[in-house]
C-alpha positions in Angstrom: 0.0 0.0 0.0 1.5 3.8 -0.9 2.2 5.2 1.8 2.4 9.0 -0.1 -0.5 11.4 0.7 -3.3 11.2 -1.5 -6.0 14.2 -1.4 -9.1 13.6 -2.6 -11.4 16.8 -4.1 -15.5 15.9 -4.0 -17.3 18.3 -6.0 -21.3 18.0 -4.7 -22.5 18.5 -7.9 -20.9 15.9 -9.7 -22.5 12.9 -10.5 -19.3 10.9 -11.5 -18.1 12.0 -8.0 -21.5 10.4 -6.4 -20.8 7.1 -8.4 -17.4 7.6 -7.3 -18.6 7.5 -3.6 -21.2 5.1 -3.9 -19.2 2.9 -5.6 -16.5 2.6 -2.8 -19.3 1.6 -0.4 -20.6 -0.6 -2.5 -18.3 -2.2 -5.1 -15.9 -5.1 -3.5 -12.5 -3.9 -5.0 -13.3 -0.2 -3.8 -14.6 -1.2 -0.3 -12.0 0.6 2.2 -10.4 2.9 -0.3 -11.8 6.1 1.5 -10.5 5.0 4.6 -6.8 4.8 4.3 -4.7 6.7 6.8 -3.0 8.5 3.9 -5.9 10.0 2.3 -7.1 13.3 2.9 -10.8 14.4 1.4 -12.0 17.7 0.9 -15.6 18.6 -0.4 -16.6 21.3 -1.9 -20.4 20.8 -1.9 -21.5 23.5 -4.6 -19.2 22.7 -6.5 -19.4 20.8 -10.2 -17.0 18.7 -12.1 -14.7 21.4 -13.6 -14.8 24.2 -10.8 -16.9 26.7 -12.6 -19.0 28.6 -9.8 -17.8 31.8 -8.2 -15.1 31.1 -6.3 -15.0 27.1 -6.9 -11.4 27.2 -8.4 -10.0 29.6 -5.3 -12.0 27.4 -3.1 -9.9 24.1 -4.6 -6.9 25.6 -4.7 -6.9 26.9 -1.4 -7.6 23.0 -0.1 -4.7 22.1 -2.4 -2.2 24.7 -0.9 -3.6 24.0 3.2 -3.2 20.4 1.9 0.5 20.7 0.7 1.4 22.8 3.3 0.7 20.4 6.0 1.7 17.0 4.3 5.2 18.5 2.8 6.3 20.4 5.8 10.3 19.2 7.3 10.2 16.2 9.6 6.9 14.6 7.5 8.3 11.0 6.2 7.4 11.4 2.6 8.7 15.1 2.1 12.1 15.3 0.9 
């Protein structure tokens, strides 16, 4: 299993992203995917597939940046 931080980014009004999400509740081979230790999830409920609302693309790369920051900060295993 990687052991590298993974962040997911749920847009709410995304239907792949609900199939997504159903199917690792549902589906054998995704069962337990959303609960590794390495992943990080962030949803951005009003958000659609490509980030096209007001403020959807700040609002994702804000998550991105707060998500770097803390997994590739000195003394975190994986940042080099």
């Amino acid at each position: 299993i990687a052991r590298q931080p993974l962040l997911l980014m749920i847009s709410g009004q995304d239907y792949t992203a609900r199939e997504f999400l159903d199917a690792c509740t549902t589906q054998p081979a995704w069962r337990g995917a959303l609960d590794r230790p390495n992943l990080s999830r962030q949803d951005l409920s009003q958000a659609d597939h490509t980030f096209s609302g007001p403020g959807d693309k700040d609002a994702a790369a804000q998550a991105t940046l707060a998500w770097l920051q803390r997994c590739f900060q000195p003394g975190v295993p994986w940042a080099r």
